[in-house]
C-alpha positions as a Markdown table, in Angstrom:
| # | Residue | x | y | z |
|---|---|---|---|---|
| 1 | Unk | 142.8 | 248.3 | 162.5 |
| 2 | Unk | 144.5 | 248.7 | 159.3 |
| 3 | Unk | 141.7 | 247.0 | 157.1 |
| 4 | Unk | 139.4 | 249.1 | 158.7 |
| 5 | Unk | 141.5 | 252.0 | 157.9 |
| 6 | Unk | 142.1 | 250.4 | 154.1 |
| 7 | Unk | 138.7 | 250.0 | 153.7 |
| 8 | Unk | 137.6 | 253.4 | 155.2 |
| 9 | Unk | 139.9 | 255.1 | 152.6 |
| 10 | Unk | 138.2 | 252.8 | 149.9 |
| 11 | Unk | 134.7 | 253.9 | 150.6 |
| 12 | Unk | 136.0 | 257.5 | 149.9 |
| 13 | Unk | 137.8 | 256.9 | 147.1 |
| 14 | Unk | 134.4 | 255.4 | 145.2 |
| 15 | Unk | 132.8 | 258.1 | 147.0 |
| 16 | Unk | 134.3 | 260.9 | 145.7 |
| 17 | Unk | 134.7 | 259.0 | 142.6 |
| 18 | Unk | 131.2 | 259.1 | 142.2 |
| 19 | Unk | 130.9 | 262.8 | 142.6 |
| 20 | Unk | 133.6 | 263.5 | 139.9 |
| 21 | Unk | 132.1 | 261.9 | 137.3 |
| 22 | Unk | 128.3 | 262.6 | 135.7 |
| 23 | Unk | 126.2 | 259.6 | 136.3 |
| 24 | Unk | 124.0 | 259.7 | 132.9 |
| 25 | Unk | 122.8 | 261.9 | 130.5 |
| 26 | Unk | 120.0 | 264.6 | 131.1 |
| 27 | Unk | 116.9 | 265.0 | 129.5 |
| 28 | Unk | 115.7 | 268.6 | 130.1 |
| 29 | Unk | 112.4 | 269.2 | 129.8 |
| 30 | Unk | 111.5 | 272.3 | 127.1 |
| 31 | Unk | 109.4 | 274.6 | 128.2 |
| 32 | Unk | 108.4 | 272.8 | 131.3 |
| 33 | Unk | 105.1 | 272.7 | 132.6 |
| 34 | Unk | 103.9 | 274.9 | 130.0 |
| 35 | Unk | 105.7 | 272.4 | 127.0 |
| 36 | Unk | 106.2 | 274.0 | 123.8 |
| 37 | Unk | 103.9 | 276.3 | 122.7 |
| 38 | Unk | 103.5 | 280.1 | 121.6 |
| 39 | Unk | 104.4 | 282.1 | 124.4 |
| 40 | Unk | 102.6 | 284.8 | 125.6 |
| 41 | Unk | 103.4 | 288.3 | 123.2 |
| 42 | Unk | 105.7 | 289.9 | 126.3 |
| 43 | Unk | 107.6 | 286.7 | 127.0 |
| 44 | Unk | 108.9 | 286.2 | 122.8 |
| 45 | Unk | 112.4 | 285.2 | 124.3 |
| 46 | Unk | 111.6 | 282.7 | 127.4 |
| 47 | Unk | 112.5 | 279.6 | 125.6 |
| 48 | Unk | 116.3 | 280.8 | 125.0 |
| 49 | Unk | 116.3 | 282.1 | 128.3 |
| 50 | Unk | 115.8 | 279.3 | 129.8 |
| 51 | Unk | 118.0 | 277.2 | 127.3 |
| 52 | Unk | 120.8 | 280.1 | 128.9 |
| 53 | Unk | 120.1 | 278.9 | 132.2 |
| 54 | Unk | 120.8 | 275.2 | 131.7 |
| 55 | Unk | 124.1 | 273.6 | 130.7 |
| 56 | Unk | 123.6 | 270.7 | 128.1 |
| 57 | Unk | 126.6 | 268.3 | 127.2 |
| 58 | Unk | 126.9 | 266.0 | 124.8 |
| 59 | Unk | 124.7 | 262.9 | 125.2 |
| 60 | Unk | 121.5 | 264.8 | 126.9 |
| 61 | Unk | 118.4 | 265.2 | 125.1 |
| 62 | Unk | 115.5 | 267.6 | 124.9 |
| 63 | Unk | 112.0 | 266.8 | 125.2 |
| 64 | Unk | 109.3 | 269.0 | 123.8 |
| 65 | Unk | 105.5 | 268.1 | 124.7 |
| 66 | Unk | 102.9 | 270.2 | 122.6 |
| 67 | Unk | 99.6 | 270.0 | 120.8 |
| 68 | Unk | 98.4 | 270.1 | 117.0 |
| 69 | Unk | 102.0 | 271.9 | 116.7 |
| 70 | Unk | 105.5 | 270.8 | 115.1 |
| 71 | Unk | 109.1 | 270.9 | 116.2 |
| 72 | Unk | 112.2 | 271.2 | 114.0 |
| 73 | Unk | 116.0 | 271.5 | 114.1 |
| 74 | Unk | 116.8 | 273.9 | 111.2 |
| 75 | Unk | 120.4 | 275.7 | 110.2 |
| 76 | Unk | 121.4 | 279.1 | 111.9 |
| 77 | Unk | 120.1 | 280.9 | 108.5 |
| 78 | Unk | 116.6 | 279.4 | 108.6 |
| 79 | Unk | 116.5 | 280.1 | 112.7 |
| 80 | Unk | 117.0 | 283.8 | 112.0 |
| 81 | Unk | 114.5 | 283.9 | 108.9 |
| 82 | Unk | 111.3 | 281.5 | 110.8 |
| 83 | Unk | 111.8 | 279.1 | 107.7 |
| 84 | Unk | 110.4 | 275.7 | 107.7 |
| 85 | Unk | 111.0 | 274.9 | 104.3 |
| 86 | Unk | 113.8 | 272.8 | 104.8 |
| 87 | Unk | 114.1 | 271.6 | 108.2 |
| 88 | Unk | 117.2 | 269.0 | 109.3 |
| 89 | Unk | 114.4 | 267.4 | 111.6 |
| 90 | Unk | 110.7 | 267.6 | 111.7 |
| 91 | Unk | 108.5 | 265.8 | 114.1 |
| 92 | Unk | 104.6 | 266.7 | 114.7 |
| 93 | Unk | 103.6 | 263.6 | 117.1 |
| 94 | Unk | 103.2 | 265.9 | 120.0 |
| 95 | Unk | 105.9 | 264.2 | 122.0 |
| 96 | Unk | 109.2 | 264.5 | 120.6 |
| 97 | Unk | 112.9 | 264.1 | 122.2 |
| 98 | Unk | 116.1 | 265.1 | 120.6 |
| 99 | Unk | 119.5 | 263.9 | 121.7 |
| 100 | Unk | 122.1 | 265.8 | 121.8 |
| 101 | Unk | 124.5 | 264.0 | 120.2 |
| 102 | Unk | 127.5 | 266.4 | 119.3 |
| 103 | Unk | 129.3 | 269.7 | 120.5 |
| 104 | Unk | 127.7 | 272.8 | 118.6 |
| 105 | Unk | 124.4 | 274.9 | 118.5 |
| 106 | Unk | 121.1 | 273.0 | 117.6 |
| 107 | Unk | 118.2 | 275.3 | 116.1 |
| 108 | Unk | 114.9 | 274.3 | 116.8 |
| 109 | Unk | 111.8 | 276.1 | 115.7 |
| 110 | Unk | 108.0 | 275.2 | 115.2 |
| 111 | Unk | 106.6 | 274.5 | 111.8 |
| 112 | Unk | 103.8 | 276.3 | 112.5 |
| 113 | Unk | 103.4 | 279.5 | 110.0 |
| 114 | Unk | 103.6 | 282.2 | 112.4 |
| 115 | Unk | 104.7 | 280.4 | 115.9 |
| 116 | Unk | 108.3 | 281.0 | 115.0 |
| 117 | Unk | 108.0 | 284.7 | 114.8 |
| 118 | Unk | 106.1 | 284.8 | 117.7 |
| 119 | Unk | 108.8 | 283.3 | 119.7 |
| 120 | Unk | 108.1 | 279.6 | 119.6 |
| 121 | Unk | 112.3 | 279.2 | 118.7 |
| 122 | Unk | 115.1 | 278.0 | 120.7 |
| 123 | Unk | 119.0 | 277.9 | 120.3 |
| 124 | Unk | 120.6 | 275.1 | 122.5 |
| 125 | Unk | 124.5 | 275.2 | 122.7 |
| 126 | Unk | 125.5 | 272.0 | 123.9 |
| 127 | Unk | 129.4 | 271.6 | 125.4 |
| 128 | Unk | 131.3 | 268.5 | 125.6 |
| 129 | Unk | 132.4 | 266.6 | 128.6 |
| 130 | Unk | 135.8 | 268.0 | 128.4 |
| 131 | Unk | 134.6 | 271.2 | 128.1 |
| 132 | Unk | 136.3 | 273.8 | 131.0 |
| 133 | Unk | 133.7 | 275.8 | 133.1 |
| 134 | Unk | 132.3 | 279.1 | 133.0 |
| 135 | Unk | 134.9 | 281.7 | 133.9 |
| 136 | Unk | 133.6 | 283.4 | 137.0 |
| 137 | Unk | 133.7 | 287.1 | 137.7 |
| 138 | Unk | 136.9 | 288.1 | 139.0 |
| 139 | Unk | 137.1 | 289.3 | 142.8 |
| 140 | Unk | 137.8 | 292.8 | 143.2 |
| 141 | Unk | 141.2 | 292.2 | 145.4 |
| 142 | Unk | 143.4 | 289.4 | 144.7 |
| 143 | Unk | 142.2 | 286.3 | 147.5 |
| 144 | Unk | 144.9 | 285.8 | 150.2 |
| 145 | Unk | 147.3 | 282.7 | 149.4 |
| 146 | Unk | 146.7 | 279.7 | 149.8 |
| 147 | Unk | 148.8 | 276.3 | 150.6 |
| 148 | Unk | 146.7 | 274.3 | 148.4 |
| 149 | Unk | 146.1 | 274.9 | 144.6 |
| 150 | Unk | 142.3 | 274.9 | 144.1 |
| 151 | Unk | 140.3 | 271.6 | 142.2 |
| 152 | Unk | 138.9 | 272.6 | 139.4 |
| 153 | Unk | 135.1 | 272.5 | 139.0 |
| 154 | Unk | 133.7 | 269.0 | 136.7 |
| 155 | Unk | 131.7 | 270.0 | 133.5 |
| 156 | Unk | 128.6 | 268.4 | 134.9 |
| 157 | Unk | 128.9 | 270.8 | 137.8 |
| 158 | Unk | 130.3 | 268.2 | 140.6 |
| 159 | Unk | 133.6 | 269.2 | 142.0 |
| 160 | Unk | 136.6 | 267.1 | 141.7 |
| 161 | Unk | 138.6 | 265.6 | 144.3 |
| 162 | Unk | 142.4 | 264.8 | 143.5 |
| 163 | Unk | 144.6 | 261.9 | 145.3 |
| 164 | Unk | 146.1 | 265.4 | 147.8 |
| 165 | Unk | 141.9 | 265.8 | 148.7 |
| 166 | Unk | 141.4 | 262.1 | 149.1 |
| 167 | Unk | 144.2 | 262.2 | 151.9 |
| 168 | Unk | 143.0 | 265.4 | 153.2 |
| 169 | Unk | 139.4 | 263.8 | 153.8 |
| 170 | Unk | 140.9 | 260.2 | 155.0 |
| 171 | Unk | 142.9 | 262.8 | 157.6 |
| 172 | Unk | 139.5 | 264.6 | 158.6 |
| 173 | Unk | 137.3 | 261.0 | 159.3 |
| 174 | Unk | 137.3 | 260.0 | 162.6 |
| 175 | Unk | 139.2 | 256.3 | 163.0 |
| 176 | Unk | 137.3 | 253.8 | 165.0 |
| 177 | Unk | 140.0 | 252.0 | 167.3 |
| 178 | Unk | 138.0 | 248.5 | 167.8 |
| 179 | Unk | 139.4 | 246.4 | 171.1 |
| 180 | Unk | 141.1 | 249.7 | 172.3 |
């Protein structure tokens, strides 16, 4: 009975080991079906949109697919101004992945006189693994008390289980008695 017990709490200690920690890096997917391209004159901000919707640490990488276009990572001035003059990275093979390999903003525009202006321009502000969460909205009225202090969320957006949880969930199991 104990090794069963000892190996039961095992399996949820790699378990919920597993969930605390980000298995690999991302590679999101720019623009998805549609790739990178111009977008349509009433959608000029949909690629930072999306890039606000998506949480990109250190290590991920973004992929842009287009056609007979360009993709560069430029400085904050020459995002704001559409200038290609002086890129920090230029790639025009049509299939082109960045990684992302620091904490910081990353500027990324098309080379394409006129795409930028039209929208064709994303800002990616990538975090590091240590990085807290997203402070959520406050609750109107404080929440009751609690006995427990809460576990804080994981950057990659898996929650965290400390050694109090791991007890709390080798508690809740059922324990198979064998030759009872």
């Amino acid at each position: 009975m104990a090794n069963h017990l000892v190996f039961l709490v095992l399996v949820i200690i790699a378990l919920f080991g597993a969930l605390g920690h980000r298995a690999g890096a991302t590679n999101f997917e720019v623009g998805g079906e549609h790739g990178w391209a111009v977008p349509p004159a009433n959608e000029a901000g949909v690629y930072n949109e999306w890039a606000s919707k998506n949480r990109f640490l250190v290590g991920d990488s973004v992929h842009f697919k287009y056609a007979k276009d360009s993709v560069m990572v430029v400085t904050e001035d020459d995002y704001n101004k559409c200038r290609a003059s002086h890129p920090i990275f230029f790639s025009n093979n049509g299939d082109t992945e960045v990684r992302l390999d620091r904490q910081g903003l990353f500027y990324f525009i098309s080379g394409v006189a006129g795409h930028c202006e039209r929208g064709q321009r994303i800002v990616i502000k990538v975090i590091g693994h240590d990085a807290p969460p997203p402070a959520a909205p406050q609750p109107a009225t404080p929440p009751p008390p609690s006995s427990a202090p809460p576990t804080p969320a994981h950057p990659s957006g898996a929650s965290t289980l400390g050694a109090s949880g791991l007890a709390v969930a080798a508690m809740l199991l059922p324990v198979v008695v064998y030759g009872a």
